[in-house]
TITITOR-258369 format. One record per residue: residue number from 1; residue in three letters; chain; x, y, z of N, C-alpha, C in turn. Coordinates in steps of 0.1 Angstrom, whole numbers, plus 5000, padded with zeros to 4 digits. Example, Ala and Ser with C-alpha at 12.3 -4.5 7.8 and 13.67 -1.06 7.14 Angstrom:
residues 2
n,res,chain,n.east,n.north,n.up,ca.east,ca.north,ca.up,c.east,c.north,c.up
1,ALA,A,5132,4943,5078,5123,4955,5078,5132,4967,5078
2,SER,A,5128,4978,5071,5137,4989,5071,5129,5000,5079
This chain:
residues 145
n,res,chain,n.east,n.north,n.up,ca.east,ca.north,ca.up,c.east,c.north,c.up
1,UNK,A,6863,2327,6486,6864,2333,6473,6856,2324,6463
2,UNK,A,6850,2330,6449,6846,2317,6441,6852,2325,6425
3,UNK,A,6861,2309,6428,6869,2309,6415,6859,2309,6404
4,UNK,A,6865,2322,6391,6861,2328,6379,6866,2320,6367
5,UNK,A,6882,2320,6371,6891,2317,6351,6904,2313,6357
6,UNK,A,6908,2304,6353,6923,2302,6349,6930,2313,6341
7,UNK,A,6939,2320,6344,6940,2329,6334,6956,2328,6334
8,UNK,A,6961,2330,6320,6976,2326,6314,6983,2340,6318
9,UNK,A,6996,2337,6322,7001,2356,6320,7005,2356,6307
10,UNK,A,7007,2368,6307,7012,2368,6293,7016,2383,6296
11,UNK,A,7022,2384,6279,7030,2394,6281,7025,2403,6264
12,UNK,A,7027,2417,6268,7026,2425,6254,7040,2424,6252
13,UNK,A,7040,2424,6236,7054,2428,6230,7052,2441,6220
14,UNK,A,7062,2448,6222,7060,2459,6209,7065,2457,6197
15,UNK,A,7058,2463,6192,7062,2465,6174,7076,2463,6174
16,UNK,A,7084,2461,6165,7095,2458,6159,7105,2450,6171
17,UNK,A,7099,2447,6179,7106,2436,6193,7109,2423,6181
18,UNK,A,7124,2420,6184,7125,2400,6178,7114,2393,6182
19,UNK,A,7102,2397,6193,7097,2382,6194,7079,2388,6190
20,UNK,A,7076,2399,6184,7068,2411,6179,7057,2399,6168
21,UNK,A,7047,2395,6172,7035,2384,6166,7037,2372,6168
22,UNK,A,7045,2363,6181,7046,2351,6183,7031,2352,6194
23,UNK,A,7027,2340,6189,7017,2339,6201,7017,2332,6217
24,UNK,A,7030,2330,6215,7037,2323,6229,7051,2324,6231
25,UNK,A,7056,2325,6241,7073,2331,6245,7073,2324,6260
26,UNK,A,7087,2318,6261,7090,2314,6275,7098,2326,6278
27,UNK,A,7109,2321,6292,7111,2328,6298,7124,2332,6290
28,UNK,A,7132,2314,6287,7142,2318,6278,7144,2328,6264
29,UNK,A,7126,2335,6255,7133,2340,6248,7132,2352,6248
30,UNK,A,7133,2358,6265,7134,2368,6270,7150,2370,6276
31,UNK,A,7157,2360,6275,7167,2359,6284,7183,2372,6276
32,UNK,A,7186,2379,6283,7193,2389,6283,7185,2401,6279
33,UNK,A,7174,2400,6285,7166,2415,6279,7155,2420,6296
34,UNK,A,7157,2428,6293,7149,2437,6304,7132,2438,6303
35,UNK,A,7124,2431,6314,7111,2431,6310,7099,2445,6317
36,UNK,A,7090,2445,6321,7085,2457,6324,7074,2444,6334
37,UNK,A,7073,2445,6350,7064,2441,6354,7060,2452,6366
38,UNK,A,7042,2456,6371,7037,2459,6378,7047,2463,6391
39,UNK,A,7044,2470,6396,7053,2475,6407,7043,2467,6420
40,UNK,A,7029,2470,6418,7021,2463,6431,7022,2444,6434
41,UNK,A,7026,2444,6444,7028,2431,6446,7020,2426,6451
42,UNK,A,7015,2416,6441,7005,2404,6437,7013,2389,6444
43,UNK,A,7002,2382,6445,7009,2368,6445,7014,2364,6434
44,UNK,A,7007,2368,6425,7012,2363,6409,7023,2371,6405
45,UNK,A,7027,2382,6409,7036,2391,6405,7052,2388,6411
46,UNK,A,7048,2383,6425,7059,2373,6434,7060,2358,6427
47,UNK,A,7051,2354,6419,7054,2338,6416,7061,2339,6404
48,UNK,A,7060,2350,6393,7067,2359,6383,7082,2357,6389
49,UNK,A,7083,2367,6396,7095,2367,6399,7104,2360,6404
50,UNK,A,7096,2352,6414,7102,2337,6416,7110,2329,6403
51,UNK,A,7100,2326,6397,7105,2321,6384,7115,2326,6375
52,UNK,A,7119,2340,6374,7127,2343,6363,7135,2347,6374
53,UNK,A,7139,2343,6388,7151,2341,6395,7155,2334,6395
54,UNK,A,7147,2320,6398,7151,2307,6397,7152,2299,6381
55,UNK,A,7151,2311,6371,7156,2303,6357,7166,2300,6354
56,UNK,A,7178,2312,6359,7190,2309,6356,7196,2318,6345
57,UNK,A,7185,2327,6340,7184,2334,6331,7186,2351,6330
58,UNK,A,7194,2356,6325,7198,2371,6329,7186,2376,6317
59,UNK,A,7174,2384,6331,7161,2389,6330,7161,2396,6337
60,UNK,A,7162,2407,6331,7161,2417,6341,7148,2424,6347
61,UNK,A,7144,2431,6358,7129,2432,6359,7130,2451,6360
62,UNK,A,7122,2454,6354,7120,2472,6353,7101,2473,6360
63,UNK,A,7099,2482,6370,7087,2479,6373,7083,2496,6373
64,UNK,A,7067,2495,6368,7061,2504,6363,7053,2506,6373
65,UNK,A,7046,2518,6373,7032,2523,6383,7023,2521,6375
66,UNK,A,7020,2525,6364,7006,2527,6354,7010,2518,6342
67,UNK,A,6998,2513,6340,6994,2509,6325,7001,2517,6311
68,UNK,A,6996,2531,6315,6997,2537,6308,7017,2541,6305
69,UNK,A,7023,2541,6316,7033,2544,6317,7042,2532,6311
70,UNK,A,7038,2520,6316,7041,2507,6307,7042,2507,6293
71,UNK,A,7031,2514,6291,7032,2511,6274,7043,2523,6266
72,UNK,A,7042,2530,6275,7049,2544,6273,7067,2537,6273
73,UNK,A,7072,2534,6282,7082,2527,6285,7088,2514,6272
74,UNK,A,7076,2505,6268,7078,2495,6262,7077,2499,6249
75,UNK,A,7069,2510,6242,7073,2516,6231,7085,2524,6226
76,UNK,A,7090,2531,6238,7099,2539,6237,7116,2529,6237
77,UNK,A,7116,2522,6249,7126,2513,6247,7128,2497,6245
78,UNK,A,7114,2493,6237,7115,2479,6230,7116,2471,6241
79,UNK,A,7109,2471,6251,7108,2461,6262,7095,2455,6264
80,UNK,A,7095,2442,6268,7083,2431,6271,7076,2441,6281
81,UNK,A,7061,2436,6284,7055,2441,6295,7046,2427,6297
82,UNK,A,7046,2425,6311,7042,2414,6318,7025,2420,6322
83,UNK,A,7015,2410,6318,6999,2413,6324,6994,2401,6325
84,UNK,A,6983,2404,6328,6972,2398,6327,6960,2400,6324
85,UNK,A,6952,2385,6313,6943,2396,6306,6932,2396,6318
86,UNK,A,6918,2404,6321,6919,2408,6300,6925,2421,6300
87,UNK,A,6934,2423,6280,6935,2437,6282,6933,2438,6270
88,UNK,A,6933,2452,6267,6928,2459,6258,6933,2461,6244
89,UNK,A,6932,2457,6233,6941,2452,6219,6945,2469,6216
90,UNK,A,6957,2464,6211,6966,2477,6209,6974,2473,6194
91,UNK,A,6974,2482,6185,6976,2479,6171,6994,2479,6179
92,UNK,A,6999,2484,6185,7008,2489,6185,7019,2475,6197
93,UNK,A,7009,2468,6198,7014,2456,6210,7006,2442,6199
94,UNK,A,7015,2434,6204,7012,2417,6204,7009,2412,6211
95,UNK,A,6998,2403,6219,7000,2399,6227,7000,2384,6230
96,UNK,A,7012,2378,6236,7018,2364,6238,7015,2354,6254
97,UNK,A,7012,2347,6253,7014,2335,6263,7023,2336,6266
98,UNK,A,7030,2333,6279,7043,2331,6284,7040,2317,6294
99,UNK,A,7046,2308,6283,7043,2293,6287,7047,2287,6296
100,UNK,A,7059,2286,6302,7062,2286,6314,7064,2293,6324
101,UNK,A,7050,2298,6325,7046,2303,6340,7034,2301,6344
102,UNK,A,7034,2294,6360,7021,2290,6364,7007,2299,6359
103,UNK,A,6995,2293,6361,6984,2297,6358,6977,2301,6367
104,UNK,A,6979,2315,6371,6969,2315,6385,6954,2322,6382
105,UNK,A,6945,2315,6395,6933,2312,6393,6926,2324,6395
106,UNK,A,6916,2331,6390,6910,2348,6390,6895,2342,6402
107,UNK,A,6898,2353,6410,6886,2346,6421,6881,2362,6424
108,UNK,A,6864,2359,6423,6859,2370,6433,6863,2370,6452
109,UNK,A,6867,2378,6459,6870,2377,6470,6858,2382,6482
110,UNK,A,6857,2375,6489,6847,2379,6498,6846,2384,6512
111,UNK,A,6844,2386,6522,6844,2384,6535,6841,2370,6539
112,UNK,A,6843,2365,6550,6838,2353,6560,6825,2356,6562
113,UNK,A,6825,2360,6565,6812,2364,6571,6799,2370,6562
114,UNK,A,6800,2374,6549,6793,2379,6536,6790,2368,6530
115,UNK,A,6794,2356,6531,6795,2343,6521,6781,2343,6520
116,UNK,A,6775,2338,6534,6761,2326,6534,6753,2342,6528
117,UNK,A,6752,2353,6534,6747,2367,6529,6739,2368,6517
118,UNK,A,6754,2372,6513,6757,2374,6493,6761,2362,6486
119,UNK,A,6758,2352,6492,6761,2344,6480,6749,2343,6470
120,UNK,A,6739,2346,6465,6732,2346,6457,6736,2356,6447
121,UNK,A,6745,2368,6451,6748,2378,6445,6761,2374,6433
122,UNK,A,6769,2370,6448,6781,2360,6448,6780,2350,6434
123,UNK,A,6773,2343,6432,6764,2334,6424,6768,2341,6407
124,UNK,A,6755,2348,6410,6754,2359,6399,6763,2365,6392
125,UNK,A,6776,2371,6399,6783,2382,6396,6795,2369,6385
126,UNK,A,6797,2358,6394,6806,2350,6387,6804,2341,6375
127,UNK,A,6786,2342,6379,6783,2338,6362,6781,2347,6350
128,UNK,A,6780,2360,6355,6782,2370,6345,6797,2371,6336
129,UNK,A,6808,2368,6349,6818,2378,6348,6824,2357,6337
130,UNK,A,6820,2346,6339,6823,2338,6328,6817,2337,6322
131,UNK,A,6807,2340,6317,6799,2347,6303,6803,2354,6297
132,UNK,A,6809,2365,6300,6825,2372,6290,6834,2365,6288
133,UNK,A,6840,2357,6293,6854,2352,6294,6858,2353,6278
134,UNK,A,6850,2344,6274,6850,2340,6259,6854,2350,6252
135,UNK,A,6852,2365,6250,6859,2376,6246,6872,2376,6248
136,UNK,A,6881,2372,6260,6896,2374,6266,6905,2363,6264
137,UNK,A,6911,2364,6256,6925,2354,6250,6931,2349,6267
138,UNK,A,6932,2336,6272,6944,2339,6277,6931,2337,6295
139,UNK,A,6919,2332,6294,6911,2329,6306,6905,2319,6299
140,UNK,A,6902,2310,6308,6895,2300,6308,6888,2293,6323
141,UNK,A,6870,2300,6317,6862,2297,6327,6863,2284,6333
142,UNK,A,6864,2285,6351,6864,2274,6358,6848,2275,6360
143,UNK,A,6843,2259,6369,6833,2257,6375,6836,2248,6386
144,UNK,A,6827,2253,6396,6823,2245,6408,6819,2233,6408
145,UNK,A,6823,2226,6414,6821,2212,6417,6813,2211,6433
């Protein structure tokens, strides 16, 4: 793989939510409230969960299929939604850091065997894609060493 961005999770909050324009939230000031995470199981989606098991903290987890149904969900019933950027500004969401949770790393993924190939492409595509970064709250371009 060739690592792209550090990227923070973070979470949308809706309009009139207690924690609605903070630019950062832990786990605790979610604790007795129901959050909205991804139904597809990510590494990062399992290290999520890991964590607000092992908080100690009554978090409840509600899991969505779509984006769109998320937002649908978290408007209607004032619940967090758990992402990753980048995503797309929504007058109708905030979006917050969630500070204590690890940072996982955004990588193009390859075959074994495509490396020596495409890596020129390889190359290319990863310096494109941190040449944006700078637009997305919440990534921070890595480099090779």
């Amino acid at each position: 793989s060739a690592p792209i961005a550090l990227a923070s999770n973070m979470c949308k909050v809706p309009q009139g939510h207690p924690l609605f324009g903070k630019n950062q939230v832990s786990l605790s000031d979610l604790d007795h409230q129901t959050v909205l995470l991804p139904r597809i199981q990510t590494e990062n989606i399992r290290q999520i969960q890991k964590h607000i098991a092992q908080s100690g903290l009554d978090i409840q987890i509600q899991y969505f299929e779509t984006p769109d149904q998320a937002e649908a969900i978290g408007l209607a019933k004032n619940k967090v939604i758990f992402i990753l950027p980048p995503f797309v500004p929504n007058a109708c969401y905030h979006h917050a850091v969630i500070a204590d949770l690890p940072k996982p790393v955004l990588s193009i993924l390859t075959r074994k065997e495509d490396q020596t190939k495409y890596a020129p492409v390889i190359e290319q595509l990863r310096t494109y894609f941190q040449s944006c970064l700078h637009r997305f709250p919440g990534l921070l371009p890595l480099t090779i060493d």
